[in-house]
PDB file of N, CA, C, O and CB in Angstrom:
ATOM      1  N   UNK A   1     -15.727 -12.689 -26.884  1.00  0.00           N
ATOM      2  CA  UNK A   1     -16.492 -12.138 -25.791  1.00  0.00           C
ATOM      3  C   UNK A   1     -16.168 -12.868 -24.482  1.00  0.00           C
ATOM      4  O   UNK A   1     -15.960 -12.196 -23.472  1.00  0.00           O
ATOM      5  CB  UNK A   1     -17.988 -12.221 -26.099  1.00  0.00           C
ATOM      6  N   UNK A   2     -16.113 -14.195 -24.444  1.00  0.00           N
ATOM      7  CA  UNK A   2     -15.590 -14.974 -23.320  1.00  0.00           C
ATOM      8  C   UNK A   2     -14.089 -14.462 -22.758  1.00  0.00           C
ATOM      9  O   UNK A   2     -13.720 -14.392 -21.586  1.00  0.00           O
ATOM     10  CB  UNK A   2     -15.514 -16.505 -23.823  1.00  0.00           C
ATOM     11  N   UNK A   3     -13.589 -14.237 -23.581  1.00  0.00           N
ATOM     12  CA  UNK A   3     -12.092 -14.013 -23.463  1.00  0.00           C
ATOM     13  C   UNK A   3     -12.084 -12.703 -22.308  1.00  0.00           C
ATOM     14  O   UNK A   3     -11.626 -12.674 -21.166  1.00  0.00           O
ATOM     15  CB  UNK A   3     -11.306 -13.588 -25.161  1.00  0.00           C
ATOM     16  N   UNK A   4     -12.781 -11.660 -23.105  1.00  0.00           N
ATOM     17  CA  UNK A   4     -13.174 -10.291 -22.574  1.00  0.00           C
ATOM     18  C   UNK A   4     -13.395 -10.111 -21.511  1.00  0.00           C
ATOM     19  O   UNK A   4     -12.909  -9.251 -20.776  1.00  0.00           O
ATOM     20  CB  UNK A   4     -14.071  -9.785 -22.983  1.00  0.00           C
ATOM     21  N   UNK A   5     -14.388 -11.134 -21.210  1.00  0.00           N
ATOM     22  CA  UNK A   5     -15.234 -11.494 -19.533  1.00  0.00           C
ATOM     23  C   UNK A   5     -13.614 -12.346 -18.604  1.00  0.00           C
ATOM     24  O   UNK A   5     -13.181 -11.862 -17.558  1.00  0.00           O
ATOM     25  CB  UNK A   5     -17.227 -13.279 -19.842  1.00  0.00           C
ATOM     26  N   UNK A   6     -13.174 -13.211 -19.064  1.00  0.00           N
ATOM     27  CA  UNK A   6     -12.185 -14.095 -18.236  1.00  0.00           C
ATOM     28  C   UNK A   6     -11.137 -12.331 -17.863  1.00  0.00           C
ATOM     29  O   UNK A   6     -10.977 -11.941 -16.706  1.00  0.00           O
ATOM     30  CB  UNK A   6     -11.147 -15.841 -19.524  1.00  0.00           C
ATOM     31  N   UNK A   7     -10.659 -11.662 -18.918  1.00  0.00           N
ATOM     32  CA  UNK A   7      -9.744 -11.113 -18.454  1.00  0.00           C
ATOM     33  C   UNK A   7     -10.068  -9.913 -17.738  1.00  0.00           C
ATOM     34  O   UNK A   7      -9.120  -9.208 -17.389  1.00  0.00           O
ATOM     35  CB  UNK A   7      -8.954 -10.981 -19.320  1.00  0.00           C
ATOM     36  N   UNK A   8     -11.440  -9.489 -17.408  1.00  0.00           N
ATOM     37  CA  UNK A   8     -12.071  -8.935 -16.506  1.00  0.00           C
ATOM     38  C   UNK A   8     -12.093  -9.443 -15.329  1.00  0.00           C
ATOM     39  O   UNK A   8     -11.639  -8.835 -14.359  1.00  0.00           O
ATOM     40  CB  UNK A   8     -13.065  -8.767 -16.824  1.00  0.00           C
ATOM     41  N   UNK A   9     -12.516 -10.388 -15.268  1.00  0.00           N
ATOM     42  CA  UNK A   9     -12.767 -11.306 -14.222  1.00  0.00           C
ATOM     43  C   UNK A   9     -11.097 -11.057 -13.100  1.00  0.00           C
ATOM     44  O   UNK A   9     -11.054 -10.532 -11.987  1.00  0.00           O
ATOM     45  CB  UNK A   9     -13.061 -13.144 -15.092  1.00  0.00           C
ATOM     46  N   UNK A  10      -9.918 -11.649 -13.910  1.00  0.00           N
ATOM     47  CA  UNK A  10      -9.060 -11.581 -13.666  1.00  0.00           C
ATOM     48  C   UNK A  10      -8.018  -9.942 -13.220  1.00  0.00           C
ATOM     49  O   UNK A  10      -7.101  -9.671 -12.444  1.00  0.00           O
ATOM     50  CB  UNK A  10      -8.920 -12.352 -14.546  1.00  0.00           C
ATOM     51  N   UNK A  11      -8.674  -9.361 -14.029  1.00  0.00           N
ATOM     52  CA  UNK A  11      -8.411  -7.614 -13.461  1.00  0.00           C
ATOM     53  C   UNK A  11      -9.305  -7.798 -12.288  1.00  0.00           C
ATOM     54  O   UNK A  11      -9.026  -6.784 -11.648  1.00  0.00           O
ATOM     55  CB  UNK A  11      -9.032  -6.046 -14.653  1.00  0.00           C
ATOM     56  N   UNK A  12      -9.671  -8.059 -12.001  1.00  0.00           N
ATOM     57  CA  UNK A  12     -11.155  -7.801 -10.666  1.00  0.00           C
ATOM     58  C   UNK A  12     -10.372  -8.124  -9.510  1.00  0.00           C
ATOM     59  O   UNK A  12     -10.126  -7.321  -8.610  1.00  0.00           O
ATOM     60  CB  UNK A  12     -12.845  -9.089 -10.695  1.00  0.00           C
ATOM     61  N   UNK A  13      -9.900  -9.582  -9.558  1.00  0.00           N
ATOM     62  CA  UNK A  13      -9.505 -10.158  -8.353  1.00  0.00           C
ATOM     63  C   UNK A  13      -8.141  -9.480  -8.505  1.00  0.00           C
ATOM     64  O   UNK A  13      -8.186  -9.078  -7.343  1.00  0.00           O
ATOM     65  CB  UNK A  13      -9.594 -11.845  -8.199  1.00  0.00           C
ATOM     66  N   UNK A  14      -7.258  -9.125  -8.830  1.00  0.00           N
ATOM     67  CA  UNK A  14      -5.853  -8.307  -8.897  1.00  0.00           C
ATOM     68  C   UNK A  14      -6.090  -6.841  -8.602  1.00  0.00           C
ATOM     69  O   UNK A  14      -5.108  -6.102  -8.535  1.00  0.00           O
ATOM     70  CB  UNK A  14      -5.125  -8.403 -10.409  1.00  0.00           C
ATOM     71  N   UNK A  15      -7.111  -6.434  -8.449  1.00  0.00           N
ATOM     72  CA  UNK A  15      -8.051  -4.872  -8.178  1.00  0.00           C
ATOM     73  C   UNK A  15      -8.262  -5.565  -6.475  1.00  0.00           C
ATOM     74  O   UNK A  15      -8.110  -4.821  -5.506  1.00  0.00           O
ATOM     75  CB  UNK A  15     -10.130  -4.510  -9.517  1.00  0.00           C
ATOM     76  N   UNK A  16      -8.511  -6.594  -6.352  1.00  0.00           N
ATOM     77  CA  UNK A  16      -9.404  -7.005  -4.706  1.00  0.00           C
ATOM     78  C   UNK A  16      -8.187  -7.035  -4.250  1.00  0.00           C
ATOM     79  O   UNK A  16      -7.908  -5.951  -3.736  1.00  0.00           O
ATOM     80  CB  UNK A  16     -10.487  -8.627  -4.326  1.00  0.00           C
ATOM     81  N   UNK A  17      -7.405  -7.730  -4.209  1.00  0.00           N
ATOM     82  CA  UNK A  17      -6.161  -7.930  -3.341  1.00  0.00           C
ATOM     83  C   UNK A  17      -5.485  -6.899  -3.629  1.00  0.00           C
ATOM     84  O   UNK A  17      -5.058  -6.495  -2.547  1.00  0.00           O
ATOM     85  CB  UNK A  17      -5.333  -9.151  -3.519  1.00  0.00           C
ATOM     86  N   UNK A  18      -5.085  -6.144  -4.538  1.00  0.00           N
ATOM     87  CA  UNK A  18      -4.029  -4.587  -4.275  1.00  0.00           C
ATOM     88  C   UNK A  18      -4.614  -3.862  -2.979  1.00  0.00           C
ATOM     89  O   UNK A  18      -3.993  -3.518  -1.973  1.00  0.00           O
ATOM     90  CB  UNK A  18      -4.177  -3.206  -5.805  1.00  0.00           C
ATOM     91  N   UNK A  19      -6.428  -3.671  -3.362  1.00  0.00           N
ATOM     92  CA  UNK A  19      -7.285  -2.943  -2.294  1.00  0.00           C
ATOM     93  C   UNK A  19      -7.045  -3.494  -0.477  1.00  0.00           C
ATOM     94  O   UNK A  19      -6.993  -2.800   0.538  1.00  0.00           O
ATOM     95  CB  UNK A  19      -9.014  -3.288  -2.844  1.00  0.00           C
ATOM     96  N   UNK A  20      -6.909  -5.453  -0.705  1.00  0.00           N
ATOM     97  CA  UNK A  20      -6.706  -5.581   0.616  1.00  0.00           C
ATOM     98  C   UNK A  20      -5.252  -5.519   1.063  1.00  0.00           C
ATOM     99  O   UNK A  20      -5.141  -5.409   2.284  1.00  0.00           O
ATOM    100  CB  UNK A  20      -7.294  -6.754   1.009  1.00  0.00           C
ATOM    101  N   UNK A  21      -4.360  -5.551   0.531  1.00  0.00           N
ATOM    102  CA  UNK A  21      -3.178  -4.820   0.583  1.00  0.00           C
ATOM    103  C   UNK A  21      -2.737  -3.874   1.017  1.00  0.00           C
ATOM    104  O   UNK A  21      -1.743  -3.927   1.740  1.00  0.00           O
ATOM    105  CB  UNK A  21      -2.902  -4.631  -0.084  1.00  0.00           C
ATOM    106  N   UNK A  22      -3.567  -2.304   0.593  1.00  0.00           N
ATOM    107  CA  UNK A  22      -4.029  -1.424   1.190  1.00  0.00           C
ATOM    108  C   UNK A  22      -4.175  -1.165   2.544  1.00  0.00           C
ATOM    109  O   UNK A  22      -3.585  -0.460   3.363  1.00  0.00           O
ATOM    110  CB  UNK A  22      -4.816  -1.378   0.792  1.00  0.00           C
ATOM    111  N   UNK A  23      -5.354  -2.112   2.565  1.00  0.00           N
ATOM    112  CA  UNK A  23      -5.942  -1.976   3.683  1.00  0.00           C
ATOM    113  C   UNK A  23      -4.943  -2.609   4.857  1.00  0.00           C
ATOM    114  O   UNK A  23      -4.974  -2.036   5.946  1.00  0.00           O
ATOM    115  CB  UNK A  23      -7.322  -2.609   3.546  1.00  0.00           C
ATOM    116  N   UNK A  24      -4.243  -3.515   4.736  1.00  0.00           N
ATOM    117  CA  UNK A  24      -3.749  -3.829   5.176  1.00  0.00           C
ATOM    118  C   UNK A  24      -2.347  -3.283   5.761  1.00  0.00           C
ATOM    119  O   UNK A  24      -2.113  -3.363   6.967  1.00  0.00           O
ATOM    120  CB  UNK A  24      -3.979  -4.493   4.695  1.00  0.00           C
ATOM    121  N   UNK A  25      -1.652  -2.863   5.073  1.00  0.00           N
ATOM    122  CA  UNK A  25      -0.787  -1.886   5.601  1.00  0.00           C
ATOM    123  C   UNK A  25      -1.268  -0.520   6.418  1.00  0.00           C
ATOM    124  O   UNK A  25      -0.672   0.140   7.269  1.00  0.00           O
ATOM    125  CB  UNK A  25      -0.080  -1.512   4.497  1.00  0.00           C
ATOM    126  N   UNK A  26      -2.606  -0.355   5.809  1.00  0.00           N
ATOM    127  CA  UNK A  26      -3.026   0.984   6.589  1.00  0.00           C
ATOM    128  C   UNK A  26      -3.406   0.303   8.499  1.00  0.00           C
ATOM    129  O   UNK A  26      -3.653   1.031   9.461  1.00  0.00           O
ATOM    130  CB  UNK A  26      -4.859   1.815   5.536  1.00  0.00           C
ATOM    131  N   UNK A  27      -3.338  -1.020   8.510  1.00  0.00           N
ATOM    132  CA  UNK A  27      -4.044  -1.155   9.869  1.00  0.00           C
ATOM    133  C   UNK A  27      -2.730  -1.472  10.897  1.00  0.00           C
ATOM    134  O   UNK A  27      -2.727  -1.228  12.104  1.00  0.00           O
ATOM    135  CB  UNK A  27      -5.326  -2.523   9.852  1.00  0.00           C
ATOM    136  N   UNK A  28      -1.243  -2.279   9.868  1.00  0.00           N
ATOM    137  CA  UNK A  28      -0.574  -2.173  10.561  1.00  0.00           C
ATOM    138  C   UNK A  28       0.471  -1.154  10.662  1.00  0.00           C
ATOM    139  O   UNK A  28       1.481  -1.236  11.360  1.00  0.00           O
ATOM    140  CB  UNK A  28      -0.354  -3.046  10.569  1.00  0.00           C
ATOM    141  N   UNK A  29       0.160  -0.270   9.963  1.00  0.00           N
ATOM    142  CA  UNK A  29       0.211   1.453  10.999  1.00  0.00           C
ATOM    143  C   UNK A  29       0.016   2.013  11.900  1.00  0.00           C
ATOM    144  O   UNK A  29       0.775   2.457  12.760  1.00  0.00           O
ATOM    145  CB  UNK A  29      -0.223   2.274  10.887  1.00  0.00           C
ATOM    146  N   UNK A  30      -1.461   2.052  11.734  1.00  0.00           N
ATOM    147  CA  UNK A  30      -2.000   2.134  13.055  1.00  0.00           C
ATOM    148  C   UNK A  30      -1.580   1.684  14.693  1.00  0.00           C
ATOM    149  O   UNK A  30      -1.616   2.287  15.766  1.00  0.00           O
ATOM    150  CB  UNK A  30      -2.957   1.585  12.798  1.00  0.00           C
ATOM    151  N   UNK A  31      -1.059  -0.062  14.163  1.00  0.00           N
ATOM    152  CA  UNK A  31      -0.885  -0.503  15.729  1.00  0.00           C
ATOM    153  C   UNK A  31       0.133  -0.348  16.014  1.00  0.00           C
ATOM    154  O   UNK A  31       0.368  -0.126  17.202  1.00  0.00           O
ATOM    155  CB  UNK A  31      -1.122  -1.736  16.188  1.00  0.00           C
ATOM    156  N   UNK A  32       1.327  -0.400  14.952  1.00  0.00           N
ATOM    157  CA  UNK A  32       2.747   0.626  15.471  1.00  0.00           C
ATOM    158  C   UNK A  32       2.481   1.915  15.909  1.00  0.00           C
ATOM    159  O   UNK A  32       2.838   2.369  16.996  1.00  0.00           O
ATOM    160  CB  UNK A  32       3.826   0.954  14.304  1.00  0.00           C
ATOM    161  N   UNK A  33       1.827   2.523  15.023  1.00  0.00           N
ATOM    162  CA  UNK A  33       1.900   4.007  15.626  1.00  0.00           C
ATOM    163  C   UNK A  33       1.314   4.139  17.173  1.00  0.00           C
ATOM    164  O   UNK A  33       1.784   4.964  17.957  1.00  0.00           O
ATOM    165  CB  UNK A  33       0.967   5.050  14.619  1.00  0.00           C
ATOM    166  N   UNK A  34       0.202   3.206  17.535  1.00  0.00           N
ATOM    167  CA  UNK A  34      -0.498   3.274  18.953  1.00  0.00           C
ATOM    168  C   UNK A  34       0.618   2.102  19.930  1.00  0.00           C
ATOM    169  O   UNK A  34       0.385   2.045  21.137  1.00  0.00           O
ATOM    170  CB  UNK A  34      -2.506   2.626  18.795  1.00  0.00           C
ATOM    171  N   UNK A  35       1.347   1.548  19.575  1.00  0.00           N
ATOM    172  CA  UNK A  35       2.306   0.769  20.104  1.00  0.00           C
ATOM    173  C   UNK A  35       3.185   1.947  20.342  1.00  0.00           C
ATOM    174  O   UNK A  35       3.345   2.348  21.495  1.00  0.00           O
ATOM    175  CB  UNK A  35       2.847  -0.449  19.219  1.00  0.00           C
ATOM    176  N   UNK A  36       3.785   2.550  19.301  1.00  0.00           N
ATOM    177  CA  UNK A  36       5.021   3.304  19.669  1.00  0.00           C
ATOM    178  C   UNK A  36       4.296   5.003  20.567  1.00  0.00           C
ATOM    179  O   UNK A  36       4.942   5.938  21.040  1.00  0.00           O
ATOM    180  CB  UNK A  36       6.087   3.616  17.850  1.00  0.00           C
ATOM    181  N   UNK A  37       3.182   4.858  20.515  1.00  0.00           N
ATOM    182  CA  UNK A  37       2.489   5.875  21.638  1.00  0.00           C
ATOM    183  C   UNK A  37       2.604   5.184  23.178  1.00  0.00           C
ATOM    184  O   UNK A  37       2.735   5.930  24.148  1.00  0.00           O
ATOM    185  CB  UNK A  37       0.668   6.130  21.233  1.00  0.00           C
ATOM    186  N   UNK A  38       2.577   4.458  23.262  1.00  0.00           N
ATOM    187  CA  UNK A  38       2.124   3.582  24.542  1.00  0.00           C
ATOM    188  C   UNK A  38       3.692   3.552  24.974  1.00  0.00           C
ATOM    189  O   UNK A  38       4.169   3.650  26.105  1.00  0.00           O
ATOM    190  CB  UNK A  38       1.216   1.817  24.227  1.00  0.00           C
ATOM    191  N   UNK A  39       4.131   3.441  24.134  1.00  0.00           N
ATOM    192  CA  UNK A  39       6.109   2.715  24.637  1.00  0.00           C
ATOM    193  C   UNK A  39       6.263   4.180  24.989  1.00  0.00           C
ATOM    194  O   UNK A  39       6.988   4.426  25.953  1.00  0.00           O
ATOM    195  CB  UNK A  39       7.726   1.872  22.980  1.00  0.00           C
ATOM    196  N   UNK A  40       5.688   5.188  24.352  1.00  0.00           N
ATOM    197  CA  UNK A  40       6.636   6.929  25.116  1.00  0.00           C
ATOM    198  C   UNK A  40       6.185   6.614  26.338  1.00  0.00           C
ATOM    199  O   UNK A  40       7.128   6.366  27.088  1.00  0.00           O
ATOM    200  CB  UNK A  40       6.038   8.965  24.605  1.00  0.00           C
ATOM    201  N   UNK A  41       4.961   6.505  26.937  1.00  0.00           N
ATOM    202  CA  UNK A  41       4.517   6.290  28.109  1.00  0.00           C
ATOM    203  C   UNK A  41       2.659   7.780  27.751  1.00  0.00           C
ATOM    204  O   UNK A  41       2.377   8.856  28.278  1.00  0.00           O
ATOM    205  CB  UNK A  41       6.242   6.723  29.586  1.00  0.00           C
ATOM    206  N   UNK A  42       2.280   7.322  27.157  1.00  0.00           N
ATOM    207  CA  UNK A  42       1.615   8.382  27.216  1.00  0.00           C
ATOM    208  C   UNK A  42       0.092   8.124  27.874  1.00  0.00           C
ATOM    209  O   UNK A  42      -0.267   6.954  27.742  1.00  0.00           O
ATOM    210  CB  UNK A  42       1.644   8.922  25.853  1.00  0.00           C
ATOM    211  N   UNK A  43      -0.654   8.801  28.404  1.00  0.00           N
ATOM    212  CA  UNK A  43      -1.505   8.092  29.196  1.00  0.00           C
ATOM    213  C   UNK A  43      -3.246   7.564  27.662  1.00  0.00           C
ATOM    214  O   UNK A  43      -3.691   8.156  26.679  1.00  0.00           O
ATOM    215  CB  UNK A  43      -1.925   9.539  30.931  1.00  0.00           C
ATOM    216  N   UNK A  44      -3.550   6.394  28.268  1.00  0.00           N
ATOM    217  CA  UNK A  44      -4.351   5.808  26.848  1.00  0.00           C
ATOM    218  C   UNK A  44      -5.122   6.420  26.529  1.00  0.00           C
ATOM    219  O   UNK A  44      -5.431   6.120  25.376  1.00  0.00           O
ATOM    220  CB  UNK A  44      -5.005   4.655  26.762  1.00  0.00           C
ATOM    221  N   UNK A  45      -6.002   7.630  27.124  1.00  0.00           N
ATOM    222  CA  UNK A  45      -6.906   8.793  27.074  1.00  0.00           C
ATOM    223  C   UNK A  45      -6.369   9.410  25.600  1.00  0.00           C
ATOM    224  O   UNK A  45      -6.907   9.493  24.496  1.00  0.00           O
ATOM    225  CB  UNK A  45      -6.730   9.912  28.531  1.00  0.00           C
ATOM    226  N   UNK A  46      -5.029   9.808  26.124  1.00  0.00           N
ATOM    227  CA  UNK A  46      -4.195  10.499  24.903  1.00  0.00           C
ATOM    228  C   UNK A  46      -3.620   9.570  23.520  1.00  0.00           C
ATOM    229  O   UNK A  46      -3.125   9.896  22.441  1.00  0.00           O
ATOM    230  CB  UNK A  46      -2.814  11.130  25.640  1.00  0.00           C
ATOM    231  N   UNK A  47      -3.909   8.471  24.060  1.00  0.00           N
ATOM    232  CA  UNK A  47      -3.034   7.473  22.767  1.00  0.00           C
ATOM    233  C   UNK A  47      -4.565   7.211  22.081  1.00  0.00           C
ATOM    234  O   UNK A  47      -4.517   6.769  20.932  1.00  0.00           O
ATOM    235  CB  UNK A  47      -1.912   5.546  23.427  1.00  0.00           C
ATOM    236  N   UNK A  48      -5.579   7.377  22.508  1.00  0.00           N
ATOM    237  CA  UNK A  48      -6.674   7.214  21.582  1.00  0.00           C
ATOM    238  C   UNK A  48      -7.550   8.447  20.728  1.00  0.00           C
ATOM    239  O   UNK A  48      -8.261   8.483  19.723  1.00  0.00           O
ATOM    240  CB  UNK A  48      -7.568   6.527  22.387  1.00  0.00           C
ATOM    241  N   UNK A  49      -7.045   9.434  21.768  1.00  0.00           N
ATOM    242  CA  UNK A  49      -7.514  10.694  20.789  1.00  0.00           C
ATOM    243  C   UNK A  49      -6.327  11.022  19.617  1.00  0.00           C
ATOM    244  O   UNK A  49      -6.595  11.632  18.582  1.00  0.00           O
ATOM    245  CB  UNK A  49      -7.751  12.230  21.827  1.00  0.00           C
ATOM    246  N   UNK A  50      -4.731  10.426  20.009  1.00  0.00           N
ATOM    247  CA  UNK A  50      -4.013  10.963  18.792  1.00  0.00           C
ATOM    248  C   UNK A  50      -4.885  10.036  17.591  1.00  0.00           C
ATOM    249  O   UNK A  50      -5.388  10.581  16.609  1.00  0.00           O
ATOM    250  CB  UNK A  50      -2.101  10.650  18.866  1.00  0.00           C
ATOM    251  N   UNK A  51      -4.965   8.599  17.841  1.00  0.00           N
ATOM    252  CA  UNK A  51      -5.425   7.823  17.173  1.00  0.00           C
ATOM    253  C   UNK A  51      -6.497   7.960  16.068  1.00  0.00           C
ATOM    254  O   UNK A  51      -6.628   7.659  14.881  1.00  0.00           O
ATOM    255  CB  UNK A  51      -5.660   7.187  17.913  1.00  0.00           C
ATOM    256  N   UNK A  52      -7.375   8.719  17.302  1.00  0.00           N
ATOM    257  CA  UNK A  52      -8.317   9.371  16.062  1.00  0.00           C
ATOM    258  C   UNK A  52      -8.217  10.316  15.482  1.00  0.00           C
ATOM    259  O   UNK A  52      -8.820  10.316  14.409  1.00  0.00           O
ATOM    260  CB  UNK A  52      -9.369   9.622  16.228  1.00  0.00           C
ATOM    261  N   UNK A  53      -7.648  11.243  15.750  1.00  0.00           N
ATOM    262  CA  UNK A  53      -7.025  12.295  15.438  1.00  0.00           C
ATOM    263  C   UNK A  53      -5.970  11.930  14.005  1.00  0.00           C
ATOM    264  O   UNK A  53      -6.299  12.411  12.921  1.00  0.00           O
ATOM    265  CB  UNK A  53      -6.297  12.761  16.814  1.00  0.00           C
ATOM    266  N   UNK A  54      -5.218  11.410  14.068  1.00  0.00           N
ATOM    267  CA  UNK A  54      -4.678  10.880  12.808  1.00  0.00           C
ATOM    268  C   UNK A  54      -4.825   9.582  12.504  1.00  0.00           C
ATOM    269  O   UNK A  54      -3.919   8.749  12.477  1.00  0.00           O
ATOM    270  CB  UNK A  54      -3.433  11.077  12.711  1.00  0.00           C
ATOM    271  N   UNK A  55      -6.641   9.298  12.137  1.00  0.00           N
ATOM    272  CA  UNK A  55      -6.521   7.851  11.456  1.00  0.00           C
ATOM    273  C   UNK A  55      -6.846   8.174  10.106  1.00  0.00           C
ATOM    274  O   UNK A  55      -7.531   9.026   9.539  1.00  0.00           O
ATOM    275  CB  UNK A  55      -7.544   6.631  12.051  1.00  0.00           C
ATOM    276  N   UNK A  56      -6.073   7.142   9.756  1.00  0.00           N
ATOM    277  CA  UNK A  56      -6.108   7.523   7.933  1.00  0.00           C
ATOM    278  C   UNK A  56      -7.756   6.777   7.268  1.00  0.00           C
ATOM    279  O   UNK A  56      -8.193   6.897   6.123  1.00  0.00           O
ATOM    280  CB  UNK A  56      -4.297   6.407   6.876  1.00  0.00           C
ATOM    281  N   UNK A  57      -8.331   6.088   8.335  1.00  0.00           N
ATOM    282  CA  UNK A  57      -9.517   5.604   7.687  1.00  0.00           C
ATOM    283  C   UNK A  57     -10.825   6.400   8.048  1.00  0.00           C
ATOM    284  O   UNK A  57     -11.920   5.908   7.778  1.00  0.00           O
ATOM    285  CB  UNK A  57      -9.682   4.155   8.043  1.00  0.00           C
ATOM    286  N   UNK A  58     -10.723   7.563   8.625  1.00  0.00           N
ATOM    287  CA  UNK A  58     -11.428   8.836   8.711  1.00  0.00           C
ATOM    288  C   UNK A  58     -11.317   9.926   7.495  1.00  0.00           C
ATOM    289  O   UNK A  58     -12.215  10.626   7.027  1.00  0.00           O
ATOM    290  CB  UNK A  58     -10.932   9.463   9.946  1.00  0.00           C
ATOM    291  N   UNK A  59      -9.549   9.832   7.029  1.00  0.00           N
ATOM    292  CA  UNK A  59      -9.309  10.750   6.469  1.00  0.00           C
ATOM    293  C   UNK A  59      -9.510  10.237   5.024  1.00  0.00           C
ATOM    294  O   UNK A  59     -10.291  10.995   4.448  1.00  0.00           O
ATOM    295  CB  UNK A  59      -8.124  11.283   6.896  1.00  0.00           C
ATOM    296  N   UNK A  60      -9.249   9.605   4.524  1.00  0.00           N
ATOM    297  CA  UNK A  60      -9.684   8.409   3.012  1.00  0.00           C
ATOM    298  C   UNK A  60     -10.764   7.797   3.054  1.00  0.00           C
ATOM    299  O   UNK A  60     -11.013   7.020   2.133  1.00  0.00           O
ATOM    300  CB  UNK A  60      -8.779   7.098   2.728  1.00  0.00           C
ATOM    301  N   UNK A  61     -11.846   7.996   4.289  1.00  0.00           N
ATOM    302  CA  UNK A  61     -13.087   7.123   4.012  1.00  0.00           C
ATOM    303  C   UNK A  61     -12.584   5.957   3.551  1.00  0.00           C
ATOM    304  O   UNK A  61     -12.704   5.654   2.364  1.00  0.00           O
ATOM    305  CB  UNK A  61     -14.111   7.672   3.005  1.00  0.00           C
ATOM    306  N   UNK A  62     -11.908   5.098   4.519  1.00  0.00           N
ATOM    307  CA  UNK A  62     -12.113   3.574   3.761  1.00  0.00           C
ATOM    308  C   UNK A  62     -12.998   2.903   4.667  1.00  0.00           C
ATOM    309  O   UNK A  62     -12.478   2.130   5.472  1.00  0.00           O
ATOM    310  CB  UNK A  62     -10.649   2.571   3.548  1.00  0.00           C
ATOM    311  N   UNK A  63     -14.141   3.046   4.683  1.00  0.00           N
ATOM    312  CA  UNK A  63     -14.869   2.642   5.642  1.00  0.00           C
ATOM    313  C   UNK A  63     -15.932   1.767   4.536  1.00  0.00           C
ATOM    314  O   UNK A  63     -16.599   0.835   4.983  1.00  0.00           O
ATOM    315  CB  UNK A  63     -15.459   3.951   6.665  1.00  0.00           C
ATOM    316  N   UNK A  64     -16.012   2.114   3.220  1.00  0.00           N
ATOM    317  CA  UNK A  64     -16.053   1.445   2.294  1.00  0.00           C
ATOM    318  C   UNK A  64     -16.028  -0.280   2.233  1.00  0.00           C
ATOM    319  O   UNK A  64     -16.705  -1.274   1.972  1.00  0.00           O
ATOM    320  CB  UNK A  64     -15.184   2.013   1.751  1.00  0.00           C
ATOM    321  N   UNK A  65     -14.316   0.332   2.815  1.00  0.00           N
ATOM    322  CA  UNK A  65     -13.688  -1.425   2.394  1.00  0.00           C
ATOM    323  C   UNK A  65     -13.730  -2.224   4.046  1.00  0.00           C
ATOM    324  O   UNK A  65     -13.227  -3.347   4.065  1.00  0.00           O
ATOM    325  CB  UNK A  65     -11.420  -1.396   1.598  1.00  0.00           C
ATOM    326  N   UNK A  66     -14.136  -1.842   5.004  1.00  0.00           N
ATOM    327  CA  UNK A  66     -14.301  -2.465   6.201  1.00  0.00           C
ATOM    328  C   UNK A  66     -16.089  -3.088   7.055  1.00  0.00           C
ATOM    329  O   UNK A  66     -16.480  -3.375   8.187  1.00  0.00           O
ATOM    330  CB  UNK A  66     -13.551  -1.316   7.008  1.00  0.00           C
ATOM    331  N   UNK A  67     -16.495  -3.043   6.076  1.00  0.00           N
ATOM    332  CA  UNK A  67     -17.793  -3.947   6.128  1.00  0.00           C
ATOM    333  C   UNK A  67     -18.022  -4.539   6.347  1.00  0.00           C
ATOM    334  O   UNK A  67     -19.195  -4.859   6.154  1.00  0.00           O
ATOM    335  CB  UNK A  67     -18.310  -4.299   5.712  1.00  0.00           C
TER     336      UNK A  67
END
């Protein structure tokens, strides 16, 4: 039963970090994608509605994991 619990335990934290992993690539998306908006020259009105317009943490609800 101990055993059971340790290798749970251990799936858990390998489940937490894939998730912040995740998350993590999803944010530095974002600032390329609003970086490489800004470098066309686009005015920031427009670089924040594409932004919201295609953020993936609207569209996946990971709002979950940003608490």
């Amino acid at each position: 039963m101990i055993s059971s619990f340790f290798r749970f335990l251990f799936k858990l934290v390998r489940i937490s970090f894939g998730v912040a992993g995740i998350v993590r690539i999803v944010n530095r998306g974002e600032r390329a994608f609003k970086k490489a908006l800004i470098k066309e020259g686009l005015p920031q009105e427009v670089v924040e509605e594409l932004m919201e317009e295609f953020s993936l943490r609207k569209a996946f609800n990971f709002q979950m994991f940003f608490r």
